[in-house]
Every structure is written in C-alpha cells, then in structure tokens.
N, C-alpha and C positions, 0 to 999 in steps of 0.2 A: 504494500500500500504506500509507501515511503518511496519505490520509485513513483507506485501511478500517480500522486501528489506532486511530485516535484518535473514532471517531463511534459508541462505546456507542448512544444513542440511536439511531441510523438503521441498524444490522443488527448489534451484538450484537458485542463486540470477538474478536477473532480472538486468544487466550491463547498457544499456541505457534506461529507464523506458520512453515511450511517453507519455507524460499529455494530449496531442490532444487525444491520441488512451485511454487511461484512462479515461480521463472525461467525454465519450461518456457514461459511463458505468454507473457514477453517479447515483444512488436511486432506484440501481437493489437491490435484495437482497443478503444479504451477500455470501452464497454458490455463487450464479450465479454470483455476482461482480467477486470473485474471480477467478473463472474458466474460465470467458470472458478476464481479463486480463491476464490471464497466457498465456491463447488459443492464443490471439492476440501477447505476446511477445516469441511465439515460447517456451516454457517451460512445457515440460510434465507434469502432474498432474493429481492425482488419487480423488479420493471421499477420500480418508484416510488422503489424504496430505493436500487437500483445507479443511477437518475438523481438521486437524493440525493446520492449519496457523489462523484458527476460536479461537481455544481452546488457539494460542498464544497472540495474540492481545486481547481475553478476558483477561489471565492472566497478559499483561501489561497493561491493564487498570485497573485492580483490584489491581494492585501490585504498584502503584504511579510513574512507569516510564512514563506513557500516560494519566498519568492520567488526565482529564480536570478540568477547574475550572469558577468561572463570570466569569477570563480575557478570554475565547474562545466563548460566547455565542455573535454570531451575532446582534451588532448595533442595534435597535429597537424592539430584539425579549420582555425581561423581559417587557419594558413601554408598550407592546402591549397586552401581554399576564395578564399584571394588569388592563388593559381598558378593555376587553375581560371579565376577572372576575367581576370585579366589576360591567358590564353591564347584568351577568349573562347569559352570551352565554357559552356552555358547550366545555368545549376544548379535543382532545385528542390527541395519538402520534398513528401514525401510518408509522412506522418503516424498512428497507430494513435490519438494526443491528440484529445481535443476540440479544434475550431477556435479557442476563445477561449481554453483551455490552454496551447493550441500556438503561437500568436502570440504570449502572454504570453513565451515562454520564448525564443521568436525576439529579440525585441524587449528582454528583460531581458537577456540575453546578448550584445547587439549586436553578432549577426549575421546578423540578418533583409534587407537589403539585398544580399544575395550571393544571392539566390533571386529570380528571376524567377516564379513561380506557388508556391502551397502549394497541400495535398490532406489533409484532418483525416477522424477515422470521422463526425463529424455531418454532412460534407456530402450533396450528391446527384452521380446520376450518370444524364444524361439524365434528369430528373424523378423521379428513385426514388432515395428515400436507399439511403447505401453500406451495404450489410452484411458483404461482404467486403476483405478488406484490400486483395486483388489490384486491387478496383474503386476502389482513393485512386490506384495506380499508371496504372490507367489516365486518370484522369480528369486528371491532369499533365499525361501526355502527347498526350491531346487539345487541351487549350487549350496546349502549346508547337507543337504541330503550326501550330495556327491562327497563329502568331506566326510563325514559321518551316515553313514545308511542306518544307524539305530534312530535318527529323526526324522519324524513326522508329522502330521498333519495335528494328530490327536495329542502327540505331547509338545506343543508348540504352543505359547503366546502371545498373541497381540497386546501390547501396551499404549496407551494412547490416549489421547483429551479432546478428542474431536469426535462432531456425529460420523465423517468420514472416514474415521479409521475404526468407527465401530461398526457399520454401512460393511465397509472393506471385508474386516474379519467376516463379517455373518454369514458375506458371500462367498466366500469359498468355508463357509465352517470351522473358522477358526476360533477356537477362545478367545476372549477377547478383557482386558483388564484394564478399566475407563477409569482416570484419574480425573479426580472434577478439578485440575487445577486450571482448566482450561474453560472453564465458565459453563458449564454443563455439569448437571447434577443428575442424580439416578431418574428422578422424575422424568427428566426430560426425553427418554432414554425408551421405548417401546422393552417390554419384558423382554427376555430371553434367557433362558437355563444354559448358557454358555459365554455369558455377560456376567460381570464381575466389578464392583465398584469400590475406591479406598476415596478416601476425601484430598491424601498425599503420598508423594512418593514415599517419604518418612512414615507411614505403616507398614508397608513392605519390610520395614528392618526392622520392625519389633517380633 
C-alpha cells in the first residue's frame, strides 16, 4: 500500500485509502492484492501498472527506504521459530510477496535461515506460474516432501493471520493455525475442525 500511495505517476494516488476495505485483502498474492485494492478504490489499472507498483516496492525495499529490520518482526515470531529449530520441526515461508520482496524481508530481518524452502506468488508450480495462493502452499510442500518423504499433507501446518491463508489451507486441507495478530478473531472465521486459533504467537511457547 506504501508503494500504491506514493506512485502518482504509475496509477493515480489512492486520496482516502480504506484499511477496512484493504485489510480484507490481507495474504492475497501480490499481483491480486494489488488489483483488489485499486479495483475497490475506484483506480484504473492495467497488468503493466500493478507490475509497476510490484517492480516499485521491490526497489524500495532493496534500496533501504522500506527496508525492514528485528525492530519489525512480530513479538514471539524469532523465540518460536528457535523452539521450532531446535525441536527439529522443519519450517518454511510460504508467501503472497514477490520472491525478491520476500527474500528481501527474510534476509533484512535475519530470519531467513530458520526456513528450509520459500514459496512467493511469482513463482511456478509444475511449469505454470502460481495464480493461487493455495498453489505457494503446495509447492513447499512438495519440494519438503522431496527432502523428507515422512511429510505430509496430514502432518503439516498452516500458520497465519489472514482470511487468505486460512481460504488457502482449507483448500487443499491443510490444518491451519490463525493467529489473531493480524486483526481477525475466531469469530470472524466460518467453523472448521481443522482451524485452530491462539490470540499470539507467545502461546505456542507455553
């Protein structure tokens, strides 16, 4: 949203930006985020221009205006992601960011070494790029499969703060474990006996 606000030139600034109508959009993948919020704030935009605003936001993140750092990694994620290791459960990222976003932010944050494979929306999946978000989850755990063939589908979980990444998991059946730090509470959340709620990452360690 920080590029689409600031790139007058490449589609027309977004004047009163809604966070309600934005954060519905939350852990779509990058292309489709951006097209959902332009679409929703009245703002024309072509495949050229939302790869524009793609190509911007990677260049300010790569460029140290955006850049992230520890002070932006969410509350209990590093102490989790070191119990997680040292208990040798296998971790990985699977991503709505562009790949080179996404690495950026792994890698600025220095906590990309705790993941064994990423899965970004620009990748593919079996030779055809991803268009769904569900297809970044699977494509993880295809190439952990290959690494380890005792993982599966059934002992596998989704972690995540988004309706999309819970959307994601349900559709290929994956568990799924919805942290409400991401503005989503159980309520909001259609039942499922493979949905799983903590209010923070900091329960998981107790």
């Amino acid at each position: 949203i920080g590029a689409i606000s600031k790139t007058d030139d490449v589609t027309g600034k977004i004047s009163s930006p809604n966070q309600k109508t934005i954060f519905k959009h939350y852990g779509k993948s990058a292309p489709l985020f951006i097209q959902s919020v332009l679409q929703d704030h009245g703002v024309p935009h072509t495949e050229t221009n939302i790869q524009e605003i793609i190509d911007y936001h990677s260049h300010e993140m790569n460029n140290g205006k955006n850049t992230m750092s520890d002070d932006h990694i969410l509350q209990g994620v590093r102490p989790l992601l070191t119990r997680l290791k040292k208990d040798e459960i296998h971790c990985v990222v699977a991503s709505g960011n562009t790949r080179k976003t996404g690495e950026s932010i792994l890698k600025s944050t220095g906590i990309n070494h705790y993941f064994e494979t990423t899965g970004f929306s620009t990748d593919s999946l079996h030779g055809k790029k991803i268009v769904k978000r569900s297809q970044i989850l699977e494509k993880v755990l295809e190439e952990m499969k290959m690494k380890d063939d005792s993982i599966t589908l059934e002992n596998s979980l989704c972690v995540g703060d988004t309706l999309n990444d819970v959307e994601a998991a349900r559709e290929i059946e994956m568990t799924c474990l919805l942290v409400e730090t991401g503005g989503l509470q159980k309520n909001d959340i259609p039942p499922s006996e493979n949905t799983y709620f903590v209010s923070t990452l900091e329960e998981c360690l107790k």
